[in-house]
C-alpha positions, 0 to 999 in steps of 0.5 A: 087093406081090404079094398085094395085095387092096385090095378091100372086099368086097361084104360091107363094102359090104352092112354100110354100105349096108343095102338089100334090093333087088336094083337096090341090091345090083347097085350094091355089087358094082359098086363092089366090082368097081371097088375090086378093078379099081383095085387091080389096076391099080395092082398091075399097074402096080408090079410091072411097074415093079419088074421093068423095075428088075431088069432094068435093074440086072441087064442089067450096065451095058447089055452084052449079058449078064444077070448073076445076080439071084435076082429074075428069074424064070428061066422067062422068056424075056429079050431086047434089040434092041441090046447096045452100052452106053450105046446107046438106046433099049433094047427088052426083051423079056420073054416068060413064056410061058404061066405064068411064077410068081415071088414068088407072082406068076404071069404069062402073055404077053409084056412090052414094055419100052423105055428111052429113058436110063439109068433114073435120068436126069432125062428118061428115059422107060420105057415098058412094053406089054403083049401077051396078059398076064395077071396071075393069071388077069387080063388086063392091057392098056394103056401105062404110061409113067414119065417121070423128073422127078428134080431131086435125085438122091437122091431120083429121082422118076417121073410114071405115066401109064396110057393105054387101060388095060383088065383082064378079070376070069377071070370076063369082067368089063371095067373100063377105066381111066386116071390119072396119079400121082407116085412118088419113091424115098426110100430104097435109091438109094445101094444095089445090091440092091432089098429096102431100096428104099422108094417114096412115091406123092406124088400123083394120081388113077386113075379106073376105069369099067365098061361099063355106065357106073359108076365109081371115082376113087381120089385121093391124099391123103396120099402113099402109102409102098410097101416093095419087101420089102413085100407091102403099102401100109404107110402113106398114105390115098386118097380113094374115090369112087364109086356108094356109096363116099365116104370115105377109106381110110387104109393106117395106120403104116407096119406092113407088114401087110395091115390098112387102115381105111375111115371113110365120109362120114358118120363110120362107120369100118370094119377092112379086111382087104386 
């Protein structure tokens, strides 16, 4: 998902809400904003997620040696507090220096990230920090913790949590945001590559605000299906609110593709290109 944009773009926005004062056009932008800040946190969030199971699985069984992995990007710095296996917590350390880029993804700063278990034990915590991080150019703050709900161990599942979440666009602009959501993998846990890995967002809802008081809150509605050999949300639907948003926004078939289709609250359906 590296190139994901899930914003609609102020254009979209002037086509649903034809206005010519200036106050109005103020409020498009800012939801506009809020749509690419919540997909920027989500984003962030998943591909920070994504790395800490690389590093996982390519930690080889916890000892003090990184095996080989075509996915780990080699102008990171990767350390650990203890190499005794099957010793926890383990704390990574993962420094990207100042411009680190990997899959299209160029990332700066330092990534803190701590196992409480084996990732796939039910109750094992991974929590992820971030100090001075940026994400193509956005500074990215705050926890992420996934705490592992798994009851079948087919299926592992995780709750997300964001605490004192934060991003700072290049341009200076500042969005905090916070929510909860439930992720499960439903395909590639038998397997020890990560490319045929599939995950399904069942549930939640992340809420991002502005300064000056505005805000989105994206909700799942229908669960949410995210390929890791995909850079896009292929299938599922999220309902957004906000200062003009009030409709759903359906990702479609399954195609990984960057098209998705936003229908407003009074019947208007709009081609968005993510």
């Amino acid at each position: 998902m590296k190139n994901l944009k899930m914003y609609i773009t102020a254009f979209v926005l002037s086509t649903l809400f034809s206005c010519n004062r200036n106050e109005d056009n103020i409020d498009r932008n800012a939801d506009s904003e809020l749509v690419t800040a919540n997909a920027i946190a989500d984003y962030s969030s998943e591909i920070d997620f994504n790395y800490s199971i690389d590093l996982a699985n390519s930690y080889s069984s916890y000892s003090n040696k990184l095996s080989s992995n075509e996915t780990m990007a080699s102008c990171a710095t990767i350390s650990v507090n203890n190499s005794n296996p099957g010793v926890f917590p383990k704390v990574f350390t993962v420094d990207f220096g100042i411009g680190c880029t990997l899959n299209g993804v160029t990332r700066s700063g330092v990534l803190t990230i701590t196992l409480s278990d084996y990732l796939l034990n039910n109750g094992s915590v991974l929590t992820i920090e971030r100090s001075n991080y940026y994400v193509n150019n956005n500074k990215i703050e705050g926890t992420v913790v996934y705490t592992n709900q798994t009851t079948n161990a087919t299926i592992p599942k995780w709750s997300r949590t964001i605490t004192n979440g934060k991003i700072t666009f290049a341009n200076g602009a500042i969005f905090t945001h916070n929510g909860t959501r439930t992720v499960q993998q439903i395909e590639g846990v038998g397997t020890a590559i990560l490319a045929d890995n599939v995950y399904e967002i069942l549930s939640g809802t992340h809420t991002v605000n502005r300064p000056n008081g505005t805000s989105l809150t994206a909700t799942v509605i229908t669960p949410l299906i995210k390929k890791f050999a995909c850079n896009y949300i292929s299938q599922g639907s999220l309902n957004l609110q906000g200062t003009y948003l009030n409709g759903i926004l359906d990702y479609g078939n399954n195609t990984c593709d960057n098209q998705a289709t936003y229908t407003h609250s009074n019947g208007q359906t709009y081609t968005i290109s993510l």
